[in-house]
PyMOL Python script that loads the backbone (N, CA, C, O; Angstrom):
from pymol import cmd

cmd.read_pdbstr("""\
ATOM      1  N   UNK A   1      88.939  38.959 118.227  1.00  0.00           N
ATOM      2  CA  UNK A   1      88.949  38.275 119.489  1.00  0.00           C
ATOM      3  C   UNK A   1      89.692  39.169 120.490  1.00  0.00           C
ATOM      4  O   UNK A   1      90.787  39.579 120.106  1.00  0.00           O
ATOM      5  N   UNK A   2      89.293  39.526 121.667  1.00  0.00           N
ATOM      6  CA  UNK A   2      89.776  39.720 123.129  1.00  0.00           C
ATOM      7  C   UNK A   2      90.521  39.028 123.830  1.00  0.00           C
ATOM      8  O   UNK A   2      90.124  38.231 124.681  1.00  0.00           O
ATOM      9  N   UNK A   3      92.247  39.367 123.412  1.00  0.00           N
ATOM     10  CA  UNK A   3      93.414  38.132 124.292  1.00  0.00           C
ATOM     11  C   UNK A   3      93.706  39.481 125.186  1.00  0.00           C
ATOM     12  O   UNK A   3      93.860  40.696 125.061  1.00  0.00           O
ATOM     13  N   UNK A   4      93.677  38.440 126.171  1.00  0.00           N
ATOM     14  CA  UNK A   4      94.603  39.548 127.501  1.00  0.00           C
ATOM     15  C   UNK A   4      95.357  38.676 128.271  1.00  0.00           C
ATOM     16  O   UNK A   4      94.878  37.689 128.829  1.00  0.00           O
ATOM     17  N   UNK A   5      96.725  39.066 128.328  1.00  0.00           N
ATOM     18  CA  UNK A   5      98.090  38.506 128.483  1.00  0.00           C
ATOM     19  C   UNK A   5      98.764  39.386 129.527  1.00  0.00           C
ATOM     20  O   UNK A   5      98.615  40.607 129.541  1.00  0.00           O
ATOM     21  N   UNK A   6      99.486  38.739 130.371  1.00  0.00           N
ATOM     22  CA  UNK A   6     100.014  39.744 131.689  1.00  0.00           C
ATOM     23  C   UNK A   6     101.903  39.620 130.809  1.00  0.00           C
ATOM     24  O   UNK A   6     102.617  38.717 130.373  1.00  0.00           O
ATOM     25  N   UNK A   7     101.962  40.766 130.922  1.00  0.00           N
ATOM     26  CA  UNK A   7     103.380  41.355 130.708  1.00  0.00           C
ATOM     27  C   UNK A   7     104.144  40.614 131.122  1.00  0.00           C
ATOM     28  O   UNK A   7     103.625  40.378 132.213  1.00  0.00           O
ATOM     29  N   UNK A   8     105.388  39.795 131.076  1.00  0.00           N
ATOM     30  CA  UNK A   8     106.411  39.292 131.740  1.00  0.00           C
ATOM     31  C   UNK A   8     107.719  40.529 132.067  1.00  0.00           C
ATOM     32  O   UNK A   8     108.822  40.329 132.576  1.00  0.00           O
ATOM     33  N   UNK A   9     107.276  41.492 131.698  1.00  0.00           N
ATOM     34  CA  UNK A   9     108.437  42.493 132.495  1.00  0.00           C
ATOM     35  C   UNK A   9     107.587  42.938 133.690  1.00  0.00           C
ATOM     36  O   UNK A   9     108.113  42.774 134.791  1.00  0.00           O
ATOM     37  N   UNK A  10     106.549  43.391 133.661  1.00  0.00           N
ATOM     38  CA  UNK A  10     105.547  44.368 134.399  1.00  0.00           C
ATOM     39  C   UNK A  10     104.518  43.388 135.443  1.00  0.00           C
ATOM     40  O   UNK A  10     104.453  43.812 136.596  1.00  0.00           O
ATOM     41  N   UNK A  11     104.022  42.605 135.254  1.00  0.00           N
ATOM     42  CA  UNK A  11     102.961  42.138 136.014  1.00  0.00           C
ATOM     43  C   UNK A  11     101.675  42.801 135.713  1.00  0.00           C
ATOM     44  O   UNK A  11     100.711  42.803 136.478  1.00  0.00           O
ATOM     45  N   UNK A  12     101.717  43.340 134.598  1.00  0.00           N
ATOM     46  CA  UNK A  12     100.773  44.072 134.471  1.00  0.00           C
ATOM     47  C   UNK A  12      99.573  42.963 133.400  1.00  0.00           C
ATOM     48  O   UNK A  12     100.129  41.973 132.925  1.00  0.00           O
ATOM     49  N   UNK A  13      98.333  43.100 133.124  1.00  0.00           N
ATOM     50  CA  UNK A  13      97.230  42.843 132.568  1.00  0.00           C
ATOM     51  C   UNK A  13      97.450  43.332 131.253  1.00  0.00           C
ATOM     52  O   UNK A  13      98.432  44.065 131.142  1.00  0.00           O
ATOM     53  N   UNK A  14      96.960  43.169 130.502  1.00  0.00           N
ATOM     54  CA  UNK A  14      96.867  43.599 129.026  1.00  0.00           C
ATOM     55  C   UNK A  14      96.318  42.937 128.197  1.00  0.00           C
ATOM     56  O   UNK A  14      96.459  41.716 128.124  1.00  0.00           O
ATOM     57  N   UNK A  15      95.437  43.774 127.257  1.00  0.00           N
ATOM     58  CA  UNK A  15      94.104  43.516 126.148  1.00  0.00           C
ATOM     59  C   UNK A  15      94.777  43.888 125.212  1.00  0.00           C
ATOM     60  O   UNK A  15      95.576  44.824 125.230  1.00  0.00           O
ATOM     61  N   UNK A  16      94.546  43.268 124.413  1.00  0.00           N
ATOM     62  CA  UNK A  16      94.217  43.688 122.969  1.00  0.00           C
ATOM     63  C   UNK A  16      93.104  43.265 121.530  1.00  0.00           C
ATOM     64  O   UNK A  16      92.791  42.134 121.160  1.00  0.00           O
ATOM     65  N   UNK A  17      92.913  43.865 121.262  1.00  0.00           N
ATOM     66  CA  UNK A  17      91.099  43.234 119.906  1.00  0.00           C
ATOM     67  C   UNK A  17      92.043  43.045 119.245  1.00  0.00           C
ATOM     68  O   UNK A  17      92.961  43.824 118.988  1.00  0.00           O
ATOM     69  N   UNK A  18      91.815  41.515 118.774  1.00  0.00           N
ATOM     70  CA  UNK A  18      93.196  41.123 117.397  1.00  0.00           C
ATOM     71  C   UNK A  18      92.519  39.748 116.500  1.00  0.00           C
ATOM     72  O   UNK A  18      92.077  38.661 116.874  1.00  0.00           O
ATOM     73  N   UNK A  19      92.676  40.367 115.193  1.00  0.00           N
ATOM     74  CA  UNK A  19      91.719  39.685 114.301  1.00  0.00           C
ATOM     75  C   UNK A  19      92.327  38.307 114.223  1.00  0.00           C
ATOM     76  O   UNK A  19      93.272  38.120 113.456  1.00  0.00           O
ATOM     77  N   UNK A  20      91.751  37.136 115.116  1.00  0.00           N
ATOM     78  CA  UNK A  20      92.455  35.836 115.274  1.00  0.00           C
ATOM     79  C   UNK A  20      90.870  35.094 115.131  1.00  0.00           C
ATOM     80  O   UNK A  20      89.754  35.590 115.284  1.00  0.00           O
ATOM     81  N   UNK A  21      91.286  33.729 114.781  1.00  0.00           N
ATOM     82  CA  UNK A  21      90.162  32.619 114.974  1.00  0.00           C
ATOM     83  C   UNK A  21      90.826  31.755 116.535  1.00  0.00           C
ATOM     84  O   UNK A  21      91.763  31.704 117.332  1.00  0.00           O
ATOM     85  N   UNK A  22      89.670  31.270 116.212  1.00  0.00           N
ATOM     86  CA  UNK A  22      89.585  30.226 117.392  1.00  0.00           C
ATOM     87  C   UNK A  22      90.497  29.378 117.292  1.00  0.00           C
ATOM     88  O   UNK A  22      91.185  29.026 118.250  1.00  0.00           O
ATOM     89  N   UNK A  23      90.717  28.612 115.239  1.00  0.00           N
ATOM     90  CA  UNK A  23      91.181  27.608 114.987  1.00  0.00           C
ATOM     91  C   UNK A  23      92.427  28.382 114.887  1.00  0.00           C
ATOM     92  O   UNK A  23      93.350  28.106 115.653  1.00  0.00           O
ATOM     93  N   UNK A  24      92.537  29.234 114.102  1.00  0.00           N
ATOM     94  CA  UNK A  24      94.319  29.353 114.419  1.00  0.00           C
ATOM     95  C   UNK A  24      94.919  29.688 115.817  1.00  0.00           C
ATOM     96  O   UNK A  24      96.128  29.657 116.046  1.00  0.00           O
ATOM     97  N   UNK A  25      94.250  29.913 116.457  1.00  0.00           N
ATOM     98  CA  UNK A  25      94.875  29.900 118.246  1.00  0.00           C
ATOM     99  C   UNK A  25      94.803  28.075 118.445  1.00  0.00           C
ATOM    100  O   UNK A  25      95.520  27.615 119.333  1.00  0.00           O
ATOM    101  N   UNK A  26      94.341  27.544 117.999  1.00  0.00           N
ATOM    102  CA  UNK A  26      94.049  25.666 118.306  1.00  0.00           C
ATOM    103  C   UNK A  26      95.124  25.322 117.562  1.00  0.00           C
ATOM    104  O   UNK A  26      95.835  24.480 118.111  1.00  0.00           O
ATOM    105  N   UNK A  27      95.617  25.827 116.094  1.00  0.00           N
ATOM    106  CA  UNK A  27      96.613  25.100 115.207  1.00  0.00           C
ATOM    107  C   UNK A  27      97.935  25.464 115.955  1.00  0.00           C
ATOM    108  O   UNK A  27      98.786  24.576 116.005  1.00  0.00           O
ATOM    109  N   UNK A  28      98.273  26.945 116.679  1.00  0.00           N
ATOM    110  CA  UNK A  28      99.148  26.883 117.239  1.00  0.00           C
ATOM    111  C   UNK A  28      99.542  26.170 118.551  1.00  0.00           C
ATOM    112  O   UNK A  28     100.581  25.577 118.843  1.00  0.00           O
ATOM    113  N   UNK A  29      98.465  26.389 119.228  1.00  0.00           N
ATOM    114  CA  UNK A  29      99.138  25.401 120.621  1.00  0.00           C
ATOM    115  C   UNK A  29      98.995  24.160 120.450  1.00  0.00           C
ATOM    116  O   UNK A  29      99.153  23.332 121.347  1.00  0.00           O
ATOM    117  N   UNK A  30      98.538  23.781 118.744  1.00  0.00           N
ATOM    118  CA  UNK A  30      99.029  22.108 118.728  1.00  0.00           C
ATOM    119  C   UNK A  30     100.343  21.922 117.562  1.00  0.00           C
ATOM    120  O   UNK A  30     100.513  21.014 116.749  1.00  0.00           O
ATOM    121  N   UNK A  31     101.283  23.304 117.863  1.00  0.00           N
ATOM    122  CA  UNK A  31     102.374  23.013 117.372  1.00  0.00           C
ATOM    123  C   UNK A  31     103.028  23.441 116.213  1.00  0.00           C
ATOM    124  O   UNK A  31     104.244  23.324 116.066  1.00  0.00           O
ATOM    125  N   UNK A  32     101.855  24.210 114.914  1.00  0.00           N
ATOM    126  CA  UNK A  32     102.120  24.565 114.202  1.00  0.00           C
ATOM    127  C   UNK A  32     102.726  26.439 114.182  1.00  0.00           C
ATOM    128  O   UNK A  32     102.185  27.228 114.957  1.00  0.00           O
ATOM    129  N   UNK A  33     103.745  26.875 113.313  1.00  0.00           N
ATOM    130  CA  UNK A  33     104.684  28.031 113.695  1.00  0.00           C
ATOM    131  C   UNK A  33     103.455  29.286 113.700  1.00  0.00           C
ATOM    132  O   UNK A  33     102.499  29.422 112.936  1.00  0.00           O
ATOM    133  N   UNK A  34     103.769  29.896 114.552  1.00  0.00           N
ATOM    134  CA  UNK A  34     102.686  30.824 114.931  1.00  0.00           C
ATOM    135  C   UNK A  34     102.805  31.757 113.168  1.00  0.00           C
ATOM    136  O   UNK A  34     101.738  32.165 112.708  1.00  0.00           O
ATOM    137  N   UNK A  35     103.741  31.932 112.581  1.00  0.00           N
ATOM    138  CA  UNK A  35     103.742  32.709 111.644  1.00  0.00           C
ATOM    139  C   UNK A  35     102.760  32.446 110.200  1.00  0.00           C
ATOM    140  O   UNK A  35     102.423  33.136 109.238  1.00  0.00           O
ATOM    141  N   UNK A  36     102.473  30.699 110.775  1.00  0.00           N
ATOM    142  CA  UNK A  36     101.983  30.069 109.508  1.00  0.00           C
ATOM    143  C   UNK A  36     100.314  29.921 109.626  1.00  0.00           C
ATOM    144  O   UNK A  36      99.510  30.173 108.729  1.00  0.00           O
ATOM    145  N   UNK A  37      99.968  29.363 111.211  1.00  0.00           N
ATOM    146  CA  UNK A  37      98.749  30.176 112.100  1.00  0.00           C
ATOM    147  C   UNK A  37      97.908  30.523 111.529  1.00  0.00           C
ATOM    148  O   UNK A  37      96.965  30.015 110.923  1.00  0.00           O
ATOM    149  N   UNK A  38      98.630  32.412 111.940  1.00  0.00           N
ATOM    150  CA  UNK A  38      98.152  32.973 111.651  1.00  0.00           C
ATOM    151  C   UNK A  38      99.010  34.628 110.837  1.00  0.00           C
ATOM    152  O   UNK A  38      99.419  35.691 111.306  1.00  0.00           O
ATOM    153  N   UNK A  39      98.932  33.952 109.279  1.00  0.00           N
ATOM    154  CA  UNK A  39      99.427  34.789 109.091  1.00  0.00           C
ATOM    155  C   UNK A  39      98.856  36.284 108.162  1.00  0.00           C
ATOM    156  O   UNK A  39      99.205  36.973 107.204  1.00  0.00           O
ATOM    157  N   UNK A  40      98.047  36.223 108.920  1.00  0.00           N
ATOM    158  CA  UNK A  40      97.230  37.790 108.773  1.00  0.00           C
ATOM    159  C   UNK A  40      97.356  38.854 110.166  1.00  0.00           C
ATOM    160  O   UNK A  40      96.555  39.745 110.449  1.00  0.00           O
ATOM    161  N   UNK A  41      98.330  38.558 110.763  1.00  0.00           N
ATOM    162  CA  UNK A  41      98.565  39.067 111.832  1.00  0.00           C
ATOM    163  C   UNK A  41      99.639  39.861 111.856  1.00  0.00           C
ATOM    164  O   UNK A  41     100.516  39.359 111.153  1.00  0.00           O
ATOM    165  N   UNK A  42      99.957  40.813 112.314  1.00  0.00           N
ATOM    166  CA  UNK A  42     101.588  41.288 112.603  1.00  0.00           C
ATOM    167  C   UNK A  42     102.154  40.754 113.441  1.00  0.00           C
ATOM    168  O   UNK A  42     101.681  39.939 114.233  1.00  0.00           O
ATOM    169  N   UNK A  43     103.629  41.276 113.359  1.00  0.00           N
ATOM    170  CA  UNK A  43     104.578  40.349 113.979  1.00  0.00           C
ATOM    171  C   UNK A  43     104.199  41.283 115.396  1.00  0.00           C
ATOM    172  O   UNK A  43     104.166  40.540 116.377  1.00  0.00           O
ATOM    173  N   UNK A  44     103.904  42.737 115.739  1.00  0.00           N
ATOM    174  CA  UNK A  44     103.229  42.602 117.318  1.00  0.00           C
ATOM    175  C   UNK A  44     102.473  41.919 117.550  1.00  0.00           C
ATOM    176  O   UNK A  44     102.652  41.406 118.655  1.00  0.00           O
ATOM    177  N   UNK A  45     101.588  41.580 117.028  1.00  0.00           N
ATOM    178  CA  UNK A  45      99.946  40.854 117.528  1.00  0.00           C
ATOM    179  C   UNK A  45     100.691  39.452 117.892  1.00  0.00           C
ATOM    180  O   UNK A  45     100.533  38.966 119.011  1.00  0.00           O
ATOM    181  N   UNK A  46     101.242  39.024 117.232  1.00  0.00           N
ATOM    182  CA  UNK A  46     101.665  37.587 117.549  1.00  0.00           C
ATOM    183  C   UNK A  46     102.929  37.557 118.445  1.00  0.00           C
ATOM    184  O   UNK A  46     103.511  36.491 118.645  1.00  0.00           O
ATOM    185  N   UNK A  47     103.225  38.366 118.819  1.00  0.00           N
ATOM    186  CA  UNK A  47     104.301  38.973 120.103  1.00  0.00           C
ATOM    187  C   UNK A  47     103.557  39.066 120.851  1.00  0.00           C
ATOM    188  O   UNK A  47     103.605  38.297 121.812  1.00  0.00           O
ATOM    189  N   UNK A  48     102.734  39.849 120.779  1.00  0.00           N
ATOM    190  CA  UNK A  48     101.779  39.427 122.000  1.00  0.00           C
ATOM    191  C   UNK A  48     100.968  38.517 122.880  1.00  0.00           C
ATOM    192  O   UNK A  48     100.853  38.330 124.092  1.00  0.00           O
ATOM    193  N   UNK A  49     100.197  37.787 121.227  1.00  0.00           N
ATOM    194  CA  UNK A  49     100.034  36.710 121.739  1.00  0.00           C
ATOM    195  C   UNK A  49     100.969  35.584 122.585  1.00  0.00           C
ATOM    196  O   UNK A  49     100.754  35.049 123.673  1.00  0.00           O
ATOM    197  N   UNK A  50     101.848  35.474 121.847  1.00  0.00           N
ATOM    198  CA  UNK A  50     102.718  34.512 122.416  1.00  0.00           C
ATOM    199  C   UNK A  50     103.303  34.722 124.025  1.00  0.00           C
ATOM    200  O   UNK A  50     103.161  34.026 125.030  1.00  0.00           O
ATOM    201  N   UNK A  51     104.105  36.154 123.757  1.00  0.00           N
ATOM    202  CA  UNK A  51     104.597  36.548 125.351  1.00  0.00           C
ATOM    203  C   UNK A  51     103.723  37.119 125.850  1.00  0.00           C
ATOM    204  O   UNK A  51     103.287  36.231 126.582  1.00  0.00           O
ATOM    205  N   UNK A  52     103.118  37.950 126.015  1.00  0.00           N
ATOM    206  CA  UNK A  52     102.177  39.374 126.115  1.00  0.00           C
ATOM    207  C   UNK A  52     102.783  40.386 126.642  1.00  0.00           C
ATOM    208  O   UNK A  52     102.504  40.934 127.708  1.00  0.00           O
ATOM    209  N   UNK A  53     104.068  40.787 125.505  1.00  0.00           N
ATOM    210  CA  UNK A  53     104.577  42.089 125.687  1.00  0.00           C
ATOM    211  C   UNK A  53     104.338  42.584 124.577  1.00  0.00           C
ATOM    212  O   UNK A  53     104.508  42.156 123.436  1.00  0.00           O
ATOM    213  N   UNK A  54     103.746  43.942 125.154  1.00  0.00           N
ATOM    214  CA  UNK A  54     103.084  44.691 124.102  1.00  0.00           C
ATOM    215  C   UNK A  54     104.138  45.340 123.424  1.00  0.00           C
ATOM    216  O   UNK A  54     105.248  45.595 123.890  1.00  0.00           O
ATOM    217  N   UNK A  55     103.588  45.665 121.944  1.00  0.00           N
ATOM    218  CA  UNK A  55     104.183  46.934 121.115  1.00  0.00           C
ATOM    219  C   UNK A  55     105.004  47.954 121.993  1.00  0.00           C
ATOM    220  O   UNK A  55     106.223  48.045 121.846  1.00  0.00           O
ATOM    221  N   UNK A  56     104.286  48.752 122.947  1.00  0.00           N
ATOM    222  CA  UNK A  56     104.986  49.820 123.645  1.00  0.00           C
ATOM    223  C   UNK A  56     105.795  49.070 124.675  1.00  0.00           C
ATOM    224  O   UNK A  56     106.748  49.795 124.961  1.00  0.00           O
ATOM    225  N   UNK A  57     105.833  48.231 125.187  1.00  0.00           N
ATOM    226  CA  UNK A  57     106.979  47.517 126.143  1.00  0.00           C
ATOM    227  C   UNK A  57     107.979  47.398 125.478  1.00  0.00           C
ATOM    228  O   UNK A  57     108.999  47.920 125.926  1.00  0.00           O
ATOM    229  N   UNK A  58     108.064  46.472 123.819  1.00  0.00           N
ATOM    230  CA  UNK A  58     108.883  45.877 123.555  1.00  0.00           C
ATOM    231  C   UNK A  58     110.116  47.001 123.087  1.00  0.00           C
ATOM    232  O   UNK A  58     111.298  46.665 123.020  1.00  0.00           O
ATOM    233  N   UNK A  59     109.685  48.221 122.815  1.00  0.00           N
ATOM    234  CA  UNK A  59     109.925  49.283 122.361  1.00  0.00           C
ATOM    235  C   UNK A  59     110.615  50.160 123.157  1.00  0.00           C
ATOM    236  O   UNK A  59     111.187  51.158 122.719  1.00  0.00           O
ATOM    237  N   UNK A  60     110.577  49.734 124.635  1.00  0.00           N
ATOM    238  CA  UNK A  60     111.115  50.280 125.853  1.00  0.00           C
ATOM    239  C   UNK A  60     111.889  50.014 126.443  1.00  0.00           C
ATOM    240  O   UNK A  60     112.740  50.667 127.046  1.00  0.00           O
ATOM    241  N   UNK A  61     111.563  48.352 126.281  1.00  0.00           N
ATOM    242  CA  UNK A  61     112.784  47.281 126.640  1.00  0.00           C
ATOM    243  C   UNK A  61     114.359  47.189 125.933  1.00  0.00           C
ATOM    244  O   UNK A  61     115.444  46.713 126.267  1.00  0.00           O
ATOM    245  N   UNK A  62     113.732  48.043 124.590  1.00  0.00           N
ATOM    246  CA  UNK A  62     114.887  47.636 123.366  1.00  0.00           C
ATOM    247  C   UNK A  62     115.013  49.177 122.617  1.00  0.00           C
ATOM    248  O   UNK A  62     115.102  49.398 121.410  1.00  0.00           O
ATOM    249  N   UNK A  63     114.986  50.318 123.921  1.00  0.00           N
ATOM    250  CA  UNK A  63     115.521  51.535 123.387  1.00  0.00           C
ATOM    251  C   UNK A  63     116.787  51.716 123.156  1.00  0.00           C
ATOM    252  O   UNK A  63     117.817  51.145 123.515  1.00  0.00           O
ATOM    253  N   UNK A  64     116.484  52.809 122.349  1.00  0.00           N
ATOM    254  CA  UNK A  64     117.794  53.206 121.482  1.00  0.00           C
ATOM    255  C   UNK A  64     119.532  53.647 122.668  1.00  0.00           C
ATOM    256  O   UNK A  64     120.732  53.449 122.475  1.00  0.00           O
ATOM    257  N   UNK A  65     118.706  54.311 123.865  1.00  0.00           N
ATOM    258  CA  UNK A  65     119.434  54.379 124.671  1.00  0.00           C
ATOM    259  C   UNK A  65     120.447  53.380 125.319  1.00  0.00           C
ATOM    260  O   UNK A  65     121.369  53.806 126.014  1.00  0.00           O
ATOM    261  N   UNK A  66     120.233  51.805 125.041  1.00  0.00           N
ATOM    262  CA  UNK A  66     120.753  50.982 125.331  1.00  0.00           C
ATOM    263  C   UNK A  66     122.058  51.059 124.646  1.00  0.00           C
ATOM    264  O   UNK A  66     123.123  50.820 125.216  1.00  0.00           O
ATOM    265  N   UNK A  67     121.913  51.496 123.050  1.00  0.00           N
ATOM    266  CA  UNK A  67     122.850  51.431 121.845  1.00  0.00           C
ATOM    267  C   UNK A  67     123.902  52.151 121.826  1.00  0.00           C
ATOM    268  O   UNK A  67     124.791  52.067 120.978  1.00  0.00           O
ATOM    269  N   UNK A  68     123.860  53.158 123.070  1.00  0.00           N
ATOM    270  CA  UNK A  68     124.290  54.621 123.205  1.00  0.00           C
ATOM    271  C   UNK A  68     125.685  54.142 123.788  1.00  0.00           C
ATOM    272  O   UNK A  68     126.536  54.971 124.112  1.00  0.00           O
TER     273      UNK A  68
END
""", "prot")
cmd.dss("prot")
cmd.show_as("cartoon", "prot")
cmd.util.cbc("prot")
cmd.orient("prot")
């Protein structure tokens, strides 16, 4: 499936092809833990889904440089 989610740091648009059903996108927004869903997913894909910050955002947001 084709989810595209706008960044909450960026304003930006964003796609991603992510092996989801229909029904586990339905079981979650009626409440059940996204991990249980769908859990053939990675924990990005379902980061994404949920917020839509991607892999490379989240990775940017939470550099090492911060640690420094």
């Amino acid at each position: 499936m084709i989810i595209s989610r706008v960044c909450p740091f960026t304003g930006a648009l964003n796609t991603m092809e992510i092996d989801v059903t229909d029904e586990q996108i339905m079981s979650w927004r009626n409440g059940m833990m996204i991990q249980q869903a769908m859990p053939n997913l990675s924990a990005d894909e379902r980061e994404f889904i949920m917020t839509g910050i991607t892999p490379y955002m989240w990775d940017e947001m939470v550099s090492d440089d911060e640690h420094e």
